[in-house]
N, CA, C and O atoms as a Tripos MOL2 file, in Angstrom:
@<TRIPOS>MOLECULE
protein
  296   295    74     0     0
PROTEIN
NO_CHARGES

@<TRIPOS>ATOM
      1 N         -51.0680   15.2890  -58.3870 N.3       1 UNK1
      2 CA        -50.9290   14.8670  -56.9930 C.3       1 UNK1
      3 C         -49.4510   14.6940  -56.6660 C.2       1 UNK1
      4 O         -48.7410   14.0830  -57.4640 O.2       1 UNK1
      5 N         -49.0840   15.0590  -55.8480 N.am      2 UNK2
      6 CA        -47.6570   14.8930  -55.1070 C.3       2 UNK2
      7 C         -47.3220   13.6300  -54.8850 C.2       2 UNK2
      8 O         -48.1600   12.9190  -54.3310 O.2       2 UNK2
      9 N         -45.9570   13.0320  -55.2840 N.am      3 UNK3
     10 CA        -45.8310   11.8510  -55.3560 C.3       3 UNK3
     11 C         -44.9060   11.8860  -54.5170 C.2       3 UNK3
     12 O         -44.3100   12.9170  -54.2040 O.2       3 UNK3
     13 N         -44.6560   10.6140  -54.0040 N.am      4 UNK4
     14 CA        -43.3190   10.2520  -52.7000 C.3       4 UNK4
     15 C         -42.0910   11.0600  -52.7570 C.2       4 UNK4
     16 O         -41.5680   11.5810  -51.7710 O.2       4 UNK4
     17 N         -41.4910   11.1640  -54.4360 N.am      5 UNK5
     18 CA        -40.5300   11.9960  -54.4510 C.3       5 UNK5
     19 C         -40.8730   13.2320  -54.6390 C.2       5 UNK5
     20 O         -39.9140   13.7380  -54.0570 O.2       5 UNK5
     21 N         -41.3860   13.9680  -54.9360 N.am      6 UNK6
     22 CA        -41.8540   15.0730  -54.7790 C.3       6 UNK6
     23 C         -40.7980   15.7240  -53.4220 C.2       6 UNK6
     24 O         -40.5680   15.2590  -52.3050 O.2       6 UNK6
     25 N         -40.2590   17.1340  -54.1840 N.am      7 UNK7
     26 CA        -39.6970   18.2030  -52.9710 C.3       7 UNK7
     27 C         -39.5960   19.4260  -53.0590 C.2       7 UNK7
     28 O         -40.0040   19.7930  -54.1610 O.2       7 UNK7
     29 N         -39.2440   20.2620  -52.4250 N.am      8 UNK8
     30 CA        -39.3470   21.4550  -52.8600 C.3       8 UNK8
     31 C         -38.2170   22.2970  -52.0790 C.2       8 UNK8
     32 O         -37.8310   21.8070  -51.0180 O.2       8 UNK8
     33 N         -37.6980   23.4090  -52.4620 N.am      9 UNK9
     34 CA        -36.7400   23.8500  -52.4130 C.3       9 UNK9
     35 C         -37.5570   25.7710  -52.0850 C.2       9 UNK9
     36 O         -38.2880   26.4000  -52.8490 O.2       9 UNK9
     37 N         -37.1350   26.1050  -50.9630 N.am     10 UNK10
     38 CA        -37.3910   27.2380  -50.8700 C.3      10 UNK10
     39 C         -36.2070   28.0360  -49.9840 C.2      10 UNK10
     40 O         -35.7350   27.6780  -48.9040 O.2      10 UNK10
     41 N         -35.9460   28.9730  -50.6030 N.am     11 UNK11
     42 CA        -35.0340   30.3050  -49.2810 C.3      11 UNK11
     43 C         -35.7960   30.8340  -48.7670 C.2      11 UNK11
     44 O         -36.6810   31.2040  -49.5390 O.2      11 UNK11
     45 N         -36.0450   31.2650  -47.1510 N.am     12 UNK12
     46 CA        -36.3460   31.2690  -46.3290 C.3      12 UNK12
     47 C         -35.5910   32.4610  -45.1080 C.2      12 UNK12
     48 O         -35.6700   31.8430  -44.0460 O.2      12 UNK12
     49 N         -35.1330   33.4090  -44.9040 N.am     13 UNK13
     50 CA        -34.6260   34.0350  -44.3910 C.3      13 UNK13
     51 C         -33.0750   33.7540  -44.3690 C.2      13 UNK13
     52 O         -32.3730   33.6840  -43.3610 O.2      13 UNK13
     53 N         -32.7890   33.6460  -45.3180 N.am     14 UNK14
     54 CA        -31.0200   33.5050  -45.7970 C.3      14 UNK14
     55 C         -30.8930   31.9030  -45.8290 C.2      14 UNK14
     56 O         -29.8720   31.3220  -46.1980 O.2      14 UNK14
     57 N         -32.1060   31.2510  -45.3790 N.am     15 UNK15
     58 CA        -31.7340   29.5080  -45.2550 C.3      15 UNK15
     59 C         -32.7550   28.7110  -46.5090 C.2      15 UNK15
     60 O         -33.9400   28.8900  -46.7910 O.2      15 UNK15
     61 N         -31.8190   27.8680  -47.0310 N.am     16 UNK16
     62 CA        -32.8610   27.4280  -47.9000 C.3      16 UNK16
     63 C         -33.4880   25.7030  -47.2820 C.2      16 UNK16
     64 O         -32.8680   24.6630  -47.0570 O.2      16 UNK16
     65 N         -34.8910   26.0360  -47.1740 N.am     17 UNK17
     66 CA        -35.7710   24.9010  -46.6190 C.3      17 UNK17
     67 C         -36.1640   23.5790  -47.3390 C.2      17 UNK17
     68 O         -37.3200   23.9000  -47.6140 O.2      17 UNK17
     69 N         -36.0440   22.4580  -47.7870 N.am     18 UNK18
     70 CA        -35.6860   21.8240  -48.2900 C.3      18 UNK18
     71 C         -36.9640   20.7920  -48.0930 C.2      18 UNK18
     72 O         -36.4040   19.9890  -47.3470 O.2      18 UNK18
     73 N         -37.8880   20.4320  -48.2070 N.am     19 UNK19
     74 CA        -39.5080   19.8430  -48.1040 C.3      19 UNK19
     75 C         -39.7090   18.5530  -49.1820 C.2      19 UNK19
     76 O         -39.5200   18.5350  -50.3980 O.2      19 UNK19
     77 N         -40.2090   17.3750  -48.1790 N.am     20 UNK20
     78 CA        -40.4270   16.4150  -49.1590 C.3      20 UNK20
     79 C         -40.4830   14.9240  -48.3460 C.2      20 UNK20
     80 O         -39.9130   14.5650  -47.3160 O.2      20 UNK20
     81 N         -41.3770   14.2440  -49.2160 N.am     21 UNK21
     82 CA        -41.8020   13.1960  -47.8750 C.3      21 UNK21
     83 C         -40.4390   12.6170  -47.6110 C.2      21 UNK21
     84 O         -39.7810   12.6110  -46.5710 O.2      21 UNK21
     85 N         -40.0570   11.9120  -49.3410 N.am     22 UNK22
     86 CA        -38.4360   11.1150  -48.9960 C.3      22 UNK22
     87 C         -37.5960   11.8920  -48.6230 C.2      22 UNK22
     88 O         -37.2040   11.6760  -47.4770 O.2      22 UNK22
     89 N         -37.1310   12.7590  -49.1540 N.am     23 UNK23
     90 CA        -35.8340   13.6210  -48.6370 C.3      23 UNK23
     91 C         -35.9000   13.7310  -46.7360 C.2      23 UNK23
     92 O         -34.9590   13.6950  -45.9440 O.2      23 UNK23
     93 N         -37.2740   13.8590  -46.4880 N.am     24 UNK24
     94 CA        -37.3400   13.8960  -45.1030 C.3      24 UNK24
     95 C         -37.1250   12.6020  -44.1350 C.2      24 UNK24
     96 O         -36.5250   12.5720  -43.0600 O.2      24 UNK24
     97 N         -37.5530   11.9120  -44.5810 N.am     25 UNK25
     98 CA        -37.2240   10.4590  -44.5360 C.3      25 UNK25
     99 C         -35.3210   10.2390  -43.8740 C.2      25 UNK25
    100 O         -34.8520   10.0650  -42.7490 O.2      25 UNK25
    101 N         -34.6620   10.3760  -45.3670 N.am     26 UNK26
    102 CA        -33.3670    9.9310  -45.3720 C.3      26 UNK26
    103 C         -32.4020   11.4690  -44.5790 C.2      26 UNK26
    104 O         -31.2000   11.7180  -44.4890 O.2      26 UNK26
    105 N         -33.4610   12.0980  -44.2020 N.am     27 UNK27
    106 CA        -32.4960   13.3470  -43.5960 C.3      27 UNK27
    107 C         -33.0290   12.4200  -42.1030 C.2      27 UNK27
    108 O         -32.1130   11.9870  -41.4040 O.2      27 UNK27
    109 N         -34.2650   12.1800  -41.7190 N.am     28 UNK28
    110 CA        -34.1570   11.5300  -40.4040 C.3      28 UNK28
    111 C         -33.3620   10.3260  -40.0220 C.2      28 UNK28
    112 O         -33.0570   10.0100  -38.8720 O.2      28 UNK28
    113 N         -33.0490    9.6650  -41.1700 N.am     29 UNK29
    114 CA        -32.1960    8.3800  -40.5840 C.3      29 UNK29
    115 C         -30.3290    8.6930  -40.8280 C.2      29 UNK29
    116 O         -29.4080    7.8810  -40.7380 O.2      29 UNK29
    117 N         -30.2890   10.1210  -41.1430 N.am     30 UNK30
    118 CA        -28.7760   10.8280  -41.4650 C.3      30 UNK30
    119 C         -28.0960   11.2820  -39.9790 C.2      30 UNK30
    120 O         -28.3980   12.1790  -39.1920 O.2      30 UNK30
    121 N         -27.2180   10.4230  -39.9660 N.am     31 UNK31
    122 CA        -26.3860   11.0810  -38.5090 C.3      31 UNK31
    123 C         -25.1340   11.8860  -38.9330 C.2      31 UNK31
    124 O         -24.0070   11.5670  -39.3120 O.2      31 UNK31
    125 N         -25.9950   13.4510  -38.6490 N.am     32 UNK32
    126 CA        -25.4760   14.6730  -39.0700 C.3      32 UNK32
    127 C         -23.6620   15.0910  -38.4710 C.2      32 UNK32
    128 O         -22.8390   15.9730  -38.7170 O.2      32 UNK32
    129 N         -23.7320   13.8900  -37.6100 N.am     33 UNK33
    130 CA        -21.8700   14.4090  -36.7500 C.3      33 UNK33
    131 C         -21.9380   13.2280  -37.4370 C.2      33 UNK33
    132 O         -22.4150   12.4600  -36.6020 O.2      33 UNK33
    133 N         -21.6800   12.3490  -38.8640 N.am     34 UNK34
    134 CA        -20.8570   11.3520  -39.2710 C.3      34 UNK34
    135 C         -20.7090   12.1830  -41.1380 C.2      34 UNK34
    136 O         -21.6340   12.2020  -41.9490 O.2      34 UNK34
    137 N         -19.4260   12.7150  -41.3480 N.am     35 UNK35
    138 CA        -19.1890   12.7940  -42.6980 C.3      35 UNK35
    139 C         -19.3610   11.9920  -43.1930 C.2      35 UNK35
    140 O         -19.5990   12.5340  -44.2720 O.2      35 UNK35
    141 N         -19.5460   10.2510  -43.5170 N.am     36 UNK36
    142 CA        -20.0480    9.6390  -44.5490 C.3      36 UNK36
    143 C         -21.4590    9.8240  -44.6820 C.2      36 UNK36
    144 O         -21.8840    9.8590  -45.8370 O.2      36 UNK36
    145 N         -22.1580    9.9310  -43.8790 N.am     37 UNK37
    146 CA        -23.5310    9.9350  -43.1220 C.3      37 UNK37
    147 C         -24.0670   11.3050  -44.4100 C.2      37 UNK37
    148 O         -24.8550   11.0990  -45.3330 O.2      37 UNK37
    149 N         -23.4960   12.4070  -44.1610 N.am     38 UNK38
    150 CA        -23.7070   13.4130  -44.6100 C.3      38 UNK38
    151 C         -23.3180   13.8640  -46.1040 C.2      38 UNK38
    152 O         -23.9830   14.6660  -46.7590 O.2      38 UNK38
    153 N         -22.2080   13.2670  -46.5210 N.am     39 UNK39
    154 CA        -21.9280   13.0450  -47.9150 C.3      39 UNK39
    155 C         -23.1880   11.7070  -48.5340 C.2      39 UNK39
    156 O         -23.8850   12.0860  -49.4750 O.2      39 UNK39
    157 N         -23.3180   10.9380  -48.2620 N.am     40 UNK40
    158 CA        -24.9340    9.9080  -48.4130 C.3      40 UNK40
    159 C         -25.8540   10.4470  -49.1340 C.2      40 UNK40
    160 O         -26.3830   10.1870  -50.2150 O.2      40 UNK40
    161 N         -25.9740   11.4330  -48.1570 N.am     41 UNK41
    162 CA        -27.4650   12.4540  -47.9960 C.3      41 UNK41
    163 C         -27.4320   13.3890  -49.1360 C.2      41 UNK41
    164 O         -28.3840   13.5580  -49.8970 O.2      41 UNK41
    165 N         -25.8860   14.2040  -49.2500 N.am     42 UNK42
    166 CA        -25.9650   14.6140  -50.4890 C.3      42 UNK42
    167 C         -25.9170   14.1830  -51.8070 C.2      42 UNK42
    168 O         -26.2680   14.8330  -52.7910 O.2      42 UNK42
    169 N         -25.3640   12.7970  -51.7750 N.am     43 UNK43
    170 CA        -25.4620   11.7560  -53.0420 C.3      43 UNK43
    171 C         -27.2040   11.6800  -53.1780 C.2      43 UNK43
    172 O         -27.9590   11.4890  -54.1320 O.2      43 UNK43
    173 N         -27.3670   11.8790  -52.0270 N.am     44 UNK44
    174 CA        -29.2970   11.5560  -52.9070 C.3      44 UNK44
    175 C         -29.4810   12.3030  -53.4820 C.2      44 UNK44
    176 O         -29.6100   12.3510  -54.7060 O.2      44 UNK44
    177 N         -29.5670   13.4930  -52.2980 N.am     45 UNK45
    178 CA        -30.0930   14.8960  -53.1730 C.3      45 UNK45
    179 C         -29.9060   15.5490  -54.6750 C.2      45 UNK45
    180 O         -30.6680   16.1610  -55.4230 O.2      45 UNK45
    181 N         -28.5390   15.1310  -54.7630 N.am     46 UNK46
    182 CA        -27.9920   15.3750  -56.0900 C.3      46 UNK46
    183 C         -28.3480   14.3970  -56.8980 C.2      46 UNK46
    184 O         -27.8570   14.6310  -58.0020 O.2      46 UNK46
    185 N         -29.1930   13.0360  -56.9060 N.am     47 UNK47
    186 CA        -29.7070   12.0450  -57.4330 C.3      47 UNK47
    187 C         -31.1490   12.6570  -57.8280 C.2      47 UNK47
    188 O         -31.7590   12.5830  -58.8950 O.2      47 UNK47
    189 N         -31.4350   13.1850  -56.8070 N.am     48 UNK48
    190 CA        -32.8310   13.7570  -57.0020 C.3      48 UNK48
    191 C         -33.1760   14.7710  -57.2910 C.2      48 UNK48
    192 O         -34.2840   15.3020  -57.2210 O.2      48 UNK48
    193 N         -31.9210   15.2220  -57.7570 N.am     49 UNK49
    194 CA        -31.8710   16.9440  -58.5460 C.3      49 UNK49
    195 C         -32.2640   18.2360  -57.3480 C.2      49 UNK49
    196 O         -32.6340   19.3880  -57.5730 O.2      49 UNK49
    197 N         -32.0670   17.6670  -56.2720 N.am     50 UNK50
    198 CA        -32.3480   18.5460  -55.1140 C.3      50 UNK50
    199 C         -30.6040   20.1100  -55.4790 C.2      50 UNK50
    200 O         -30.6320   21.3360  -55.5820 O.2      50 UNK50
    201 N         -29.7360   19.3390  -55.5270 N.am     51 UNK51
    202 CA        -28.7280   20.1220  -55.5700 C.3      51 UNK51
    203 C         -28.3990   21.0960  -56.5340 C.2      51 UNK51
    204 O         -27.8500   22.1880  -56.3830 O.2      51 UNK51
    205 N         -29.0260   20.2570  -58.0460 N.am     52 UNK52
    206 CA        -29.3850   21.5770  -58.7530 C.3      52 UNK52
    207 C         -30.1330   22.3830  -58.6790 C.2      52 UNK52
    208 O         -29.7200   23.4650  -59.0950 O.2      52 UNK52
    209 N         -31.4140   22.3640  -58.2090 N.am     53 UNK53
    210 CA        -32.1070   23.3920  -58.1030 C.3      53 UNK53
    211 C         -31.5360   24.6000  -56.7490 C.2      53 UNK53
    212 O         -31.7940   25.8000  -56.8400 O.2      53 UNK53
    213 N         -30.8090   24.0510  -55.6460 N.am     54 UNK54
    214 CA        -30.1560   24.8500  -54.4370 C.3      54 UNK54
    215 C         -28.8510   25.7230  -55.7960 C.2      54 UNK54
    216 O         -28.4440   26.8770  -55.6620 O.2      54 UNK54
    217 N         -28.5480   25.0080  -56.6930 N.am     55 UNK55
    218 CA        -27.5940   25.6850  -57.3140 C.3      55 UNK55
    219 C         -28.1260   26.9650  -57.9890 C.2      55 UNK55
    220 O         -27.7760   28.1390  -57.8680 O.2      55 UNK55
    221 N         -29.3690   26.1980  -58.9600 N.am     56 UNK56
    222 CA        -30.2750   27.0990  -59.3840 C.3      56 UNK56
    223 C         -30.5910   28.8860  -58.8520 C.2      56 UNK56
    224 O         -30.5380   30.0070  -59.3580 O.2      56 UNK56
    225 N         -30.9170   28.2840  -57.5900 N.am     57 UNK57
    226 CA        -31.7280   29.8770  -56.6180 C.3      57 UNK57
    227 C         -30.3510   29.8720  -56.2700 C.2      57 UNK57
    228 O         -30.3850   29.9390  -55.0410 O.2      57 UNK57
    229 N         -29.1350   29.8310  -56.6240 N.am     58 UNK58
    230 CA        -27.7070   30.6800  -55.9400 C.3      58 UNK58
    231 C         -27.3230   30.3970  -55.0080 C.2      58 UNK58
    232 O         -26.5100   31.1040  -54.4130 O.2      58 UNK58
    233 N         -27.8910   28.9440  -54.4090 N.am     59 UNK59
    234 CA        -26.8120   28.8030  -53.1190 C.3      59 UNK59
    235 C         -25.3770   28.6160  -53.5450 C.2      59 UNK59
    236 O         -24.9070   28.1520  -54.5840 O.2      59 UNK59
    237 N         -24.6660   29.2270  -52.1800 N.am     60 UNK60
    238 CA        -23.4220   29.2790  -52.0760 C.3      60 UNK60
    239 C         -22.7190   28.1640  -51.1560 C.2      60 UNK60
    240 O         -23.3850   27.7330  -50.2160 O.2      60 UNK60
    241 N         -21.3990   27.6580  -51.3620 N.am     61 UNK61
    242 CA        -20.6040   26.6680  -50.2360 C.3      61 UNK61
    243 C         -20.7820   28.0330  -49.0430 C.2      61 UNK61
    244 O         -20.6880   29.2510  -48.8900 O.2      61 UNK61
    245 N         -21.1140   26.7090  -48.3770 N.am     62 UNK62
    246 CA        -21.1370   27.3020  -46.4770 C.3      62 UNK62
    247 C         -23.1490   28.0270  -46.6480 C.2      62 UNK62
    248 O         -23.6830   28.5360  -45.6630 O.2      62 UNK62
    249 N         -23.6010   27.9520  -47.4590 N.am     63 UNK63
    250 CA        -25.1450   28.6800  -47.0550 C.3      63 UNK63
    251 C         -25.7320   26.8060  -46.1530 C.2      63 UNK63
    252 O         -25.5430   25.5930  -46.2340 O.2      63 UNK63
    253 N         -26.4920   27.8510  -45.3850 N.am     64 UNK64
    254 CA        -27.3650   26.8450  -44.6720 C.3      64 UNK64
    255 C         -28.6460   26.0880  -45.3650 C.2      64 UNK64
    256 O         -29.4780   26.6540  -46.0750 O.2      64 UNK64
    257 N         -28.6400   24.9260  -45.0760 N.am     65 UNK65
    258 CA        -30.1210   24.1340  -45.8110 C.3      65 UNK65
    259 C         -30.9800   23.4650  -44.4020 C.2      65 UNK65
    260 O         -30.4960   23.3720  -43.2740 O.2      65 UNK65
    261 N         -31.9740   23.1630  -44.6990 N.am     66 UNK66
    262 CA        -32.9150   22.7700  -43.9630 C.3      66 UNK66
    263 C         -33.2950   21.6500  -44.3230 C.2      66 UNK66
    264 O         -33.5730   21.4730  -45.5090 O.2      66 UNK66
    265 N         -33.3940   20.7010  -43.4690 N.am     67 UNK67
    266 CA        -34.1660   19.3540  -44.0250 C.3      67 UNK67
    267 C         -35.4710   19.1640  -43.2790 C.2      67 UNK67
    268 O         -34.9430   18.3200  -42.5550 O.2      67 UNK67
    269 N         -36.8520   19.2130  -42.7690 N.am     68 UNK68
    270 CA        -37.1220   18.9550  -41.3330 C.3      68 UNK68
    271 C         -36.6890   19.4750  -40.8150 C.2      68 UNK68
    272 O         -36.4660   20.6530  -41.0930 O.2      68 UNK68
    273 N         -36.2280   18.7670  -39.5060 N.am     69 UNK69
    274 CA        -35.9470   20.0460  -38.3620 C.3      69 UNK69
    275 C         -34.1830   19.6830  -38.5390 C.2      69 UNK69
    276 O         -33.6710   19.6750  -37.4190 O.2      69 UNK69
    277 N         -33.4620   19.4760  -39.3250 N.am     70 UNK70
    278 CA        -31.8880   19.1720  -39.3400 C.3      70 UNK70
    279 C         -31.5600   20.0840  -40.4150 C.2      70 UNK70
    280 O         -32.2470   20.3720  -41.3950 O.2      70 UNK70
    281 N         -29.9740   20.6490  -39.9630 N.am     71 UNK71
    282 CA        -29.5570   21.5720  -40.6240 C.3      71 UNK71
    283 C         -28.0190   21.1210  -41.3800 C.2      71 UNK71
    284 O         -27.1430   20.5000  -40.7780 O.2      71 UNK71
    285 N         -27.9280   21.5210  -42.6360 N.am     72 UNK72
    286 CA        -26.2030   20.9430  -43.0390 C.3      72 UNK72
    287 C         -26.2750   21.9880  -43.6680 C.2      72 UNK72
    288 O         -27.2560   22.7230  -43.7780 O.2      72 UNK72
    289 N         -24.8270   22.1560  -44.2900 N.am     73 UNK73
    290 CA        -23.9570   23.3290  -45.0430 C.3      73 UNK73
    291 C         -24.2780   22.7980  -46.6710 C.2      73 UNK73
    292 O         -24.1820   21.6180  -47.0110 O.2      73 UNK73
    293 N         -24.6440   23.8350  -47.5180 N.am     74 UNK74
    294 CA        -24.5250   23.6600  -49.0040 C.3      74 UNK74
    295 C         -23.1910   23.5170  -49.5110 C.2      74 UNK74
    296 O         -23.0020   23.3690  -50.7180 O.2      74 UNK74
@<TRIPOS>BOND
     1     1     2 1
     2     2     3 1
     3     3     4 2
     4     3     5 am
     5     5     6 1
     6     6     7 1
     7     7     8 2
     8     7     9 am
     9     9    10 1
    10    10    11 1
    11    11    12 2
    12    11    13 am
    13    13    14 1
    14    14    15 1
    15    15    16 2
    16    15    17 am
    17    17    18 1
    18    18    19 1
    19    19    20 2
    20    19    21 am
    21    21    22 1
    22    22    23 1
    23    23    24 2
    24    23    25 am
    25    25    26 1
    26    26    27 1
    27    27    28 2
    28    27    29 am
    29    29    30 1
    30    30    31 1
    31    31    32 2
    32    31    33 am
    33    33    34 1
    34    34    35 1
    35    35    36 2
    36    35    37 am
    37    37    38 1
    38    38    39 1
    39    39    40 2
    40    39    41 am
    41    41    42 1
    42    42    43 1
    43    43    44 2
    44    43    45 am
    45    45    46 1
    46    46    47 1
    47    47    48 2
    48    47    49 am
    49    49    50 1
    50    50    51 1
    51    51    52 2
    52    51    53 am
    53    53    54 1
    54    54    55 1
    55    55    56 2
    56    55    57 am
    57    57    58 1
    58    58    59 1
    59    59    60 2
    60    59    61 am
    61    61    62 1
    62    62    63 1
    63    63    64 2
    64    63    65 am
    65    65    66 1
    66    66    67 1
    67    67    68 2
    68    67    69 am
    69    69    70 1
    70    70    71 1
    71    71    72 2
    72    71    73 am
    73    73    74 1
    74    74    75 1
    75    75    76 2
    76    75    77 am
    77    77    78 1
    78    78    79 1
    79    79    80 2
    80    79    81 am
    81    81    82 1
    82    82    83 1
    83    83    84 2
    84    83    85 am
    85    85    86 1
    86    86    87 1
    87    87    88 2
    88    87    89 am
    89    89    90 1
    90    90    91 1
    91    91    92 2
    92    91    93 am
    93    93    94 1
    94    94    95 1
    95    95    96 2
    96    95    97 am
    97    97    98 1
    98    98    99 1
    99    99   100 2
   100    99   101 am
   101   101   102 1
   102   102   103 1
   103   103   104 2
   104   103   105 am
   105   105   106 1
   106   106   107 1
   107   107   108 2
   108   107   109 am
   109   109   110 1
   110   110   111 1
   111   111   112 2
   112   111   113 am
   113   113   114 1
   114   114   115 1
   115   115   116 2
   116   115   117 am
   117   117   118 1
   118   118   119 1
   119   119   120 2
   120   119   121 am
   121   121   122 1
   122   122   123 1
   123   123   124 2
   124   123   125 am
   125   125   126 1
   126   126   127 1
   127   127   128 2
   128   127   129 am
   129   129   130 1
   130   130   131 1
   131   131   132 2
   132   131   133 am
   133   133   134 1
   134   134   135 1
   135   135   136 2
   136   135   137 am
   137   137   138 1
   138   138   139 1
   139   139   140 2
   140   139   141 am
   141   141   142 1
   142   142   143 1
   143   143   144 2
   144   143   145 am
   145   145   146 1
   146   146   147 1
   147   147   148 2
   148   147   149 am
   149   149   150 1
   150   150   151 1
   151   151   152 2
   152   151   153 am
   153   153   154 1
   154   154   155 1
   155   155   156 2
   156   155   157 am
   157   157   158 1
   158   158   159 1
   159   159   160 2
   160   159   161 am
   161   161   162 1
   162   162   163 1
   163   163   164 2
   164   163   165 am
   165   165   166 1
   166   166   167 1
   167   167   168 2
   168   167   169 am
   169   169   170 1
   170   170   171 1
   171   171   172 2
   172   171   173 am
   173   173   174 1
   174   174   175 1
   175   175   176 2
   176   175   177 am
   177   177   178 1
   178   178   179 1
   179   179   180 2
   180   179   181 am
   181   181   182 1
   182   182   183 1
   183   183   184 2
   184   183   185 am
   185   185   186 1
   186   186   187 1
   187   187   188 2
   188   187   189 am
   189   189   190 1
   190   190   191 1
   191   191   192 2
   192   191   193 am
   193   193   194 1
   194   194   195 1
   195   195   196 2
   196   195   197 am
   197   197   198 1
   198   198   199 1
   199   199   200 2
   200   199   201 am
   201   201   202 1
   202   202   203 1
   203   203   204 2
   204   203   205 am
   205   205   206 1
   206   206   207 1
   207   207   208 2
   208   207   209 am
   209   209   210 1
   210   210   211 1
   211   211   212 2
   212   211   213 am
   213   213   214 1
   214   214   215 1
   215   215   216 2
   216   215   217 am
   217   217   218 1
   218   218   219 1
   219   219   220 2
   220   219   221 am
   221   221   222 1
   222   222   223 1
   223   223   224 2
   224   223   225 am
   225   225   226 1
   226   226   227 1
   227   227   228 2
   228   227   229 am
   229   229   230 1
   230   230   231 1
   231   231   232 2
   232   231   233 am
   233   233   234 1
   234   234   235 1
   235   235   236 2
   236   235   237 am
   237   237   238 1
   238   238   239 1
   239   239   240 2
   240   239   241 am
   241   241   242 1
   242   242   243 1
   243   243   244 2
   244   243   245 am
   245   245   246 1
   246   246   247 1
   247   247   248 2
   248   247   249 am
   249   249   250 1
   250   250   251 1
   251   251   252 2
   252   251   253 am
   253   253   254 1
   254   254   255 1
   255   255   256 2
   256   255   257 am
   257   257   258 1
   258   258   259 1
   259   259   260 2
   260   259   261 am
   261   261   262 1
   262   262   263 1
   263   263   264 2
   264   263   265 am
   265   265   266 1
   266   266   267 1
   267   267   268 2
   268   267   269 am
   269   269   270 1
   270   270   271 1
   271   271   272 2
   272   271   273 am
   273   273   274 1
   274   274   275 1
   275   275   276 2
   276   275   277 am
   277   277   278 1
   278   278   279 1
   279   279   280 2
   280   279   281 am
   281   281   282 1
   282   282   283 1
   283   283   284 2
   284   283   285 am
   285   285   286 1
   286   286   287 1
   287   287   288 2
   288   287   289 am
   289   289   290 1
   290   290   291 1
   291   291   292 2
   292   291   293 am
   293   293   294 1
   294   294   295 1
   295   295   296 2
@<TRIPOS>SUBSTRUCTURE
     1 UNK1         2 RESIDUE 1 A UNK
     2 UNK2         6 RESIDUE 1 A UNK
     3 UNK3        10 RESIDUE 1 A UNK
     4 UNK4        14 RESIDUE 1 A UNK
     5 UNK5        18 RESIDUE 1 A UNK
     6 UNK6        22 RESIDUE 1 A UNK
     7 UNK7        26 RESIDUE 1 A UNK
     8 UNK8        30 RESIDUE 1 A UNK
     9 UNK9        34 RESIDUE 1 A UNK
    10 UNK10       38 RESIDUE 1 A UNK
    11 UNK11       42 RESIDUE 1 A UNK
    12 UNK12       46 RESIDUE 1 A UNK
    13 UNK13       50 RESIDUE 1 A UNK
    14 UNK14       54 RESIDUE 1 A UNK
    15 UNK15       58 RESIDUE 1 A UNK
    16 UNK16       62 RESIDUE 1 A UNK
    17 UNK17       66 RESIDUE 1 A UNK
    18 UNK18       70 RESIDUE 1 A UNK
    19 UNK19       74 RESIDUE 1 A UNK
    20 UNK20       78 RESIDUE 1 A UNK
    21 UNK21       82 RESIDUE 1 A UNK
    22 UNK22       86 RESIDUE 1 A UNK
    23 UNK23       90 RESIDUE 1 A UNK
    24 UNK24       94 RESIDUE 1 A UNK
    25 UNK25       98 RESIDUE 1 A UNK
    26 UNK26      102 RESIDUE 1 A UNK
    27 UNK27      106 RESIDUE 1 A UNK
    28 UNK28      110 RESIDUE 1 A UNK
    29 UNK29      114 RESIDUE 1 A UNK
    30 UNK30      118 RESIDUE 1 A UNK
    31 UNK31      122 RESIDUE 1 A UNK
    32 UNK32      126 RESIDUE 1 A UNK
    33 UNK33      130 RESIDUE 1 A UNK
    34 UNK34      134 RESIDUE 1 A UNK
    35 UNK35      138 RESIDUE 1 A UNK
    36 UNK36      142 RESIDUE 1 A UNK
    37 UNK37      146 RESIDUE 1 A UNK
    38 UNK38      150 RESIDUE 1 A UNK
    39 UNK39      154 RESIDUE 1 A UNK
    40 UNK40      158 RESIDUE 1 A UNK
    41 UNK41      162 RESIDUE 1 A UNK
    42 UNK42      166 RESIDUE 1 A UNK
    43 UNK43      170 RESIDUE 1 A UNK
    44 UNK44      174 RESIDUE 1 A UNK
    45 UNK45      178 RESIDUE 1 A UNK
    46 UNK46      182 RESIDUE 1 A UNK
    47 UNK47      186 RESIDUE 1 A UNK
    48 UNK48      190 RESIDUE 1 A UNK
    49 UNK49      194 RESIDUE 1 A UNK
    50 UNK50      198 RESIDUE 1 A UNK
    51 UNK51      202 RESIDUE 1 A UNK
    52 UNK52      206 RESIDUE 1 A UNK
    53 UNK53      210 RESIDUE 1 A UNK
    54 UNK54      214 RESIDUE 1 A UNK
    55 UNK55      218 RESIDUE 1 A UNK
    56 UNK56      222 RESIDUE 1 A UNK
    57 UNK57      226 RESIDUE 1 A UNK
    58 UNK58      230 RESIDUE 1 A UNK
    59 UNK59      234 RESIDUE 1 A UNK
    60 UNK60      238 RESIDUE 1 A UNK
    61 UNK61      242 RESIDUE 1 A UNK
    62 UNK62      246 RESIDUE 1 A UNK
    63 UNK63      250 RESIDUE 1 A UNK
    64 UNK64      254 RESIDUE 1 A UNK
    65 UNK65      258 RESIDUE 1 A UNK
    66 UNK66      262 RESIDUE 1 A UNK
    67 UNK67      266 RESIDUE 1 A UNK
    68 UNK68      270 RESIDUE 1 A UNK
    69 UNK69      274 RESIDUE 1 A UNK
    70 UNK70      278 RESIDUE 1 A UNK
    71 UNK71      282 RESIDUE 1 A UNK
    72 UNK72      286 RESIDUE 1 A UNK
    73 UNK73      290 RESIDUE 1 A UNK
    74 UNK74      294 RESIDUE 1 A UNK
């Protein structure tokens, strides 16, 4: 059964989509025009091994990610 942390990581037409109850969570309370805001968000992800696996499937600096409906730079 899928647990709270539970996420998933998919590319998606050059964008990689990024799925998961928490991650969705802390991407909705992320105010995307504040660089601390957005460095935060990636301290989780990379807490939650979200960033290795985007490393994993080959994302590149500057590829697009998806959180929900919010978008940031890898």
């Amino acid at each position: 059964a899928p647990t709270v942390d539970a996420w998933h990581v998919e590319k998606t037409k050059g964008v990689y989509v990024i799925t998961g109850k928490k991650i969705e969570r802390f991407a909705a309370r992320t105010d995307f025009d504040s660089e601390p805001g957005i460095r935060r968000l990636r301290d989780i992800m990379k807490k939650m091994g979200i960033m290795h696996e985007l490393t994993r499937q080959g994302a590149k600096t500057g590829d697009r990610l998806t959180i929900a409906e919010d978008q940031l730079e890898y």
